[in-house]
C-alpha positions in Angstrom: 0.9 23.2 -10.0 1.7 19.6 -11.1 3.8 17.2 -9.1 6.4 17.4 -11.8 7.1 20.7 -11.3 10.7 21.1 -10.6 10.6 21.7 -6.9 8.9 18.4 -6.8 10.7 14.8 -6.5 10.3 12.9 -9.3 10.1 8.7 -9.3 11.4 6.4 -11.5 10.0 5.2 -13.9 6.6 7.9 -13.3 5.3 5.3 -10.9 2.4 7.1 -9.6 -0.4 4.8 -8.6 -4.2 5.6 -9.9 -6.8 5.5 -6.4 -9.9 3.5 -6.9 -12.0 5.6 -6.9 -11.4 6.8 -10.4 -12.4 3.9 -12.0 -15.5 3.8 -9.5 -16.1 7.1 -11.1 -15.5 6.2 -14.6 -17.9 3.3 -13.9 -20.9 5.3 -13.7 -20.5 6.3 -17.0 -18.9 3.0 -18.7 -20.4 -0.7 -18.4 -17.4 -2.8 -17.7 -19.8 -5.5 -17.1 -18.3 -8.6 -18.8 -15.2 -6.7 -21.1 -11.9 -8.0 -21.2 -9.7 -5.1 -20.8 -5.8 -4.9 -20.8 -4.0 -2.0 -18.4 -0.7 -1.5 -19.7 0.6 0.2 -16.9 -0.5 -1.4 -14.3 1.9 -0.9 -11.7 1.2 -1.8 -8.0 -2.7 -3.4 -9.2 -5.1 -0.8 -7.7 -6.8 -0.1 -11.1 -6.9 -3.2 -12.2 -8.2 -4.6 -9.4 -10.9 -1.6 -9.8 -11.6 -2.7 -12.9 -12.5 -6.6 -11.8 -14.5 -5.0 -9.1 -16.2 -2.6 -11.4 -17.5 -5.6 -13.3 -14.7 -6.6 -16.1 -14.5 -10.2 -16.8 -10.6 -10.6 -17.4 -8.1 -7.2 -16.8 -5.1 -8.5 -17.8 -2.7 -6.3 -16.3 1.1 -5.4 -17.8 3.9 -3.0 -16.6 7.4 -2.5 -17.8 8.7 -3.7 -14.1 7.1 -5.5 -11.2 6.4 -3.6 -8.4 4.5 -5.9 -6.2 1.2 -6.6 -7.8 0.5 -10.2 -7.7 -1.9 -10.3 -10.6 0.5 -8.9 -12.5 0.2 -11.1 -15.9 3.6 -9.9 -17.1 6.2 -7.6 -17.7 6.1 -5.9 -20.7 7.7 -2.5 -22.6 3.9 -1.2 -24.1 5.9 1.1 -26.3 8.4 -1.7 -27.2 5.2 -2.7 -30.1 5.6 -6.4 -28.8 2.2 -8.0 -28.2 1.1 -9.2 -25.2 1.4 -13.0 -24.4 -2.7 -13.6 -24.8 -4.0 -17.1 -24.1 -7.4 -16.4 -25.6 -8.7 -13.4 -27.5 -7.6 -9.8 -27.7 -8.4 -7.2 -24.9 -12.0 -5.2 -26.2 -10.1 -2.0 -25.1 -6.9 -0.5 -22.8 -7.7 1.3 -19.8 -5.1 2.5 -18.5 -2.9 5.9 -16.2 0.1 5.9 -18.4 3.1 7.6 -17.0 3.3 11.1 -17.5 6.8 11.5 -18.0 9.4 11.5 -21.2 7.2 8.9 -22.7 3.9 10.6 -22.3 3.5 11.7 -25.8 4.6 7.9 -27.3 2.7 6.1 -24.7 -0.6 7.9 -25.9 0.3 7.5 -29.5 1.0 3.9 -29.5 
């Protein structure tokens, strides 16, 4: 069963944080050596600060709120379509957990 089964309590905003390890994981199959990346969802930091420690160059990290991540670059609605506030060039991908409620099927679309 998944944690958004009724019997479970949901949180706002799908706010479920991603655990390093996954992007260790995802490392030993992906060079992030030297990519820019963008994670759109980045909520409390611990997979974008994954990333930098899996070897990206920039991760410049987005969520529709702040919850406490001080790398956060800034807030932003991804499915809103506005673009992110870049100072240089665009992202060479988006790695990202998006949340996995209501907006799942937009999130993954846009």
């Amino acid at each position: 069963m998944g944690k958004h089964e009724t019997r479970y309590a949901r949180i706002e905003r799908d706010l479920y944080p991603t655990p390093a390890w996954l992007i260790a994981a995802l490392a030993e199959h992906v060079d992030f050596r030297n990519l820019f990346v963008w994670e759109c969802a980045c909520g409390d930091g611990r997979m974008s600060e994954a990333l930098k420690l899996a070897g990206c160059a920039r991760v410049y990290s987005t969520d529709i709120a702040e919850y406490g991540y001080a790398g956060q670059d800034e807030i932003l609605d991804f499915l809103a379509g506005l673009e992110p506030k870049l100072s240089s060039r665009f992202p060479d991908g988006i790695i990202t957990n998006p949340p996995f409620g209501k907006s799942t099927p937009p999130f993954a679309t846009h």
